[in-house]
N, C-alpha and C positions, 0 to 999 in steps of 0.2 A: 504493500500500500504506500510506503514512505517514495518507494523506485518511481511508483505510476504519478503522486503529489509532485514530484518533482518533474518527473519531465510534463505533465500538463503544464507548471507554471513556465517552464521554458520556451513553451510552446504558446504561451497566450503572451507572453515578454515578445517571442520574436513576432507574432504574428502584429503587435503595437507597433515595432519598430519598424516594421515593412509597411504600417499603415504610415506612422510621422515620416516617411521617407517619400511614400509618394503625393504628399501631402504637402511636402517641400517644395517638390521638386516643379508641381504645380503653381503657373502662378498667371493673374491677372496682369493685362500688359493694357492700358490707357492712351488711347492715341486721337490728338486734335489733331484736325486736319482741316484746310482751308475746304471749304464748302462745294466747289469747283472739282475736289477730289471723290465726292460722296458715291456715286456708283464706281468708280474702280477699287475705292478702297475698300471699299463692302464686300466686292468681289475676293481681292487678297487678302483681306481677312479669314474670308472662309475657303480658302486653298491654303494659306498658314497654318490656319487648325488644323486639316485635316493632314500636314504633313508634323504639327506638334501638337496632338490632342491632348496633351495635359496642360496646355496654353488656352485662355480667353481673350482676345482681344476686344476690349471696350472702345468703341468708337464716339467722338463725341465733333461734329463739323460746326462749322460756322464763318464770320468774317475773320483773317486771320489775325487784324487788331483788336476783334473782340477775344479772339482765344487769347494773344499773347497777356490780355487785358485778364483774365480769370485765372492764369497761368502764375502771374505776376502777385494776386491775392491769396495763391498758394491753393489752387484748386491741382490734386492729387494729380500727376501726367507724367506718363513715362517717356512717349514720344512727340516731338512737335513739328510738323509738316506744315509748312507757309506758302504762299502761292507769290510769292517775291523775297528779295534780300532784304530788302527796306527792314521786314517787319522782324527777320532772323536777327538782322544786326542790333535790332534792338533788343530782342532775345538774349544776346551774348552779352552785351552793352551792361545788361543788367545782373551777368553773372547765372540765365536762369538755364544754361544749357551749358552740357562738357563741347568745348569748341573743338574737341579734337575727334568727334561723332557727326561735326556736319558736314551733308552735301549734298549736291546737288543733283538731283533724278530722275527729273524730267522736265519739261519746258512745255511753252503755251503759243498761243495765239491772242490779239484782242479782235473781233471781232465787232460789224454793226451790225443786228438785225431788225425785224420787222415781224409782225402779222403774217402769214403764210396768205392769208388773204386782201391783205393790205395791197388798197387800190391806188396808192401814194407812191408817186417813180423817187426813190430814194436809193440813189445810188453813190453818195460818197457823204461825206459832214457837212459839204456846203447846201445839201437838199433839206436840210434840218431847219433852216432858215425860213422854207415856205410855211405860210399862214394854216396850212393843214397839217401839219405837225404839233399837235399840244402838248403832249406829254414825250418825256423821252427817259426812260427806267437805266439809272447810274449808279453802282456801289458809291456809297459814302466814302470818300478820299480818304476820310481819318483814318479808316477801321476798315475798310475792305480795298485788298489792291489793285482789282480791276477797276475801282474807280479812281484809284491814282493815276492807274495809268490810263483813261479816260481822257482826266483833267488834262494831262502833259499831252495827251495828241490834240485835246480841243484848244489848249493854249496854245500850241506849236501854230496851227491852225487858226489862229487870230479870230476864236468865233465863242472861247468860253463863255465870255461876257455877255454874248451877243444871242444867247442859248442858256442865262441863267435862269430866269421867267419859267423856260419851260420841263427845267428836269427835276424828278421826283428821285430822290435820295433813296435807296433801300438799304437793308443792314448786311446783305450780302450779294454775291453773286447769284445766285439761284433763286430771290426774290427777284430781281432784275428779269430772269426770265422765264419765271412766270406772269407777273405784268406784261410782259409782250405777248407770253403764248394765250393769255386769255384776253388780249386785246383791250388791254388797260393804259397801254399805251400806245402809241404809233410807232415807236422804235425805242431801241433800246442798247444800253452794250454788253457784251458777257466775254468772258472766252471761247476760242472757237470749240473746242469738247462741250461748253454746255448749251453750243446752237446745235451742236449734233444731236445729242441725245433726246432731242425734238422737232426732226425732221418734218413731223407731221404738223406742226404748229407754228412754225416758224423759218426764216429764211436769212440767209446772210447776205445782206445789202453790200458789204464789201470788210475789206480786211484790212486793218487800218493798222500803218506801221509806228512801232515806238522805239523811243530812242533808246531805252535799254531791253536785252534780252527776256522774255519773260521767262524765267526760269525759277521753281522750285527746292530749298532747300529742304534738307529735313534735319534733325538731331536729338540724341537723348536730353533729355532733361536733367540738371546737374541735380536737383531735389527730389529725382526718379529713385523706388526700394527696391527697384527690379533693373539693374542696370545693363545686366548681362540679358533679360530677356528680353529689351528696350534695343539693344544692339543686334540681338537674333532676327527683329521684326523687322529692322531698316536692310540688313543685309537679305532678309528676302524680298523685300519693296526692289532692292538695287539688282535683285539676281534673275536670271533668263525670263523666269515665269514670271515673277513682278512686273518685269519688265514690258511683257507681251499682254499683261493684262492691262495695261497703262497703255500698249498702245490699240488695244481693241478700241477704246473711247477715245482715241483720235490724240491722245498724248504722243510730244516726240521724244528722242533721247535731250539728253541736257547740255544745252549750246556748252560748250568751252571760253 
């Protein structure tokens, strides 16, 4: 009886310690990502798991000034993925990322579109100008970067000013275009992945060039508890299949 007491309890000891083991080894992994990334990263999220299923990846999108902004107040994130430098460098600026985990993965387009039905010939920035144009759907400069990079082609463009009247602010990218896809506005600007992703609803009036690359960084968070599973997630974002998944949505590789 004393032989059988003893090996039960070694056996209910080891059977804990294979539980706190895979129990560890498990972990939640938190990832902002600019708003503009929401279907591909949904996508490689669930090609990640199914290649680390003892991994979750939390996904949480938005404007990437509004993330760096919640990030910044100490809302828990292991990875942070920006839809420009602007917003990374302030990331760094502020100490809130290991700078030696970032980079860059993929790149963009800015894009004008329209109504899919839209009976308005709008085919460059200066058609914005005619009286049948009201509304024109634009990320907020502060906080989302395709409306920075908006502002800097409509300024380059000598029509900002000339076009303030009529544009309605949203708090991301993908507010912008849903306003155009339900014809809340008469135009609008997104990147060109998120006029693709609604082809049925919407049209690209033309491709409007800016003066810096639009290119995506990504990087752990220096106040990330899971560092090592924060660096596994960005080296699958950067690896063949990430890669390809990023560019089924019209994502390109990332300018140099």
């Amino acid at each position: 009886m004393p032989v059988f007491r003893h090996y039960f309890i070694k056996t209910i000891c080891a059977a804990a310690l294979l539980g706190a083991t895979i129990t560890a080894s498990a972990a939640d992994i938190t990832v902002s990502a600019a708003a503009s990334l929401t279907n591909a990263f949904n996508d490689i999220a669930k090609a990640y798991e199914a290649q680390h299923p003892q991994d979750k990846i939390r996904l949480n999108f938005g404007g990437s000034g509004a993330l760096l902004q919640q990030i910044d107040k100490g809302a828990p994130v292991d990875v942070f993925a920006s839809a420009d430098q602007t917003t990374m460098d302030q990331a760094q600026a502020k100490k809130l990322i290991n700078p030696k985990t970032r980079a860059n993965f993929v790149s963009n387009s800015l894009v004008l579109i329209t109504p899919l039905s839209n009976h308005l010939r709008i085919k460059n920035i200066n058609d914005l100008k005619q009286p049948g144009v009201k509304r024109i759907a634009v990320g907020n400069p502060a906080t989302v970067p395709a409306g920075r990079y908006t502002q800097a082609a409509l300024q380059q463009a000598n029509v900002w000013g000339a076009l303030q009247a009529k544009i309605i602010l949203t708090q991301d990218v993908r507010q912008a275009l849903n306003y155009v896809s339900r014809q809340e506005t008469e135009a609008g600007f997104v990147f060109g992945t998120d006029a693709a992703i609604m082809k049925d609803k919407v049209k690209v009036a033309a491709v409007i060039p800016t003066h810096e690359a639009i290119t995506y960084p990504i990087a752990v968070l220096s106040g990330s508890r899971n560092q090592q599973g924060a660096q596994q997630f960005i080296r699958f974002v950067r690896s063949t299949k990430g890669q390809q998944i990023l560019r089924h949505y019209g994502f390109q590789s990332p300018r140099r």
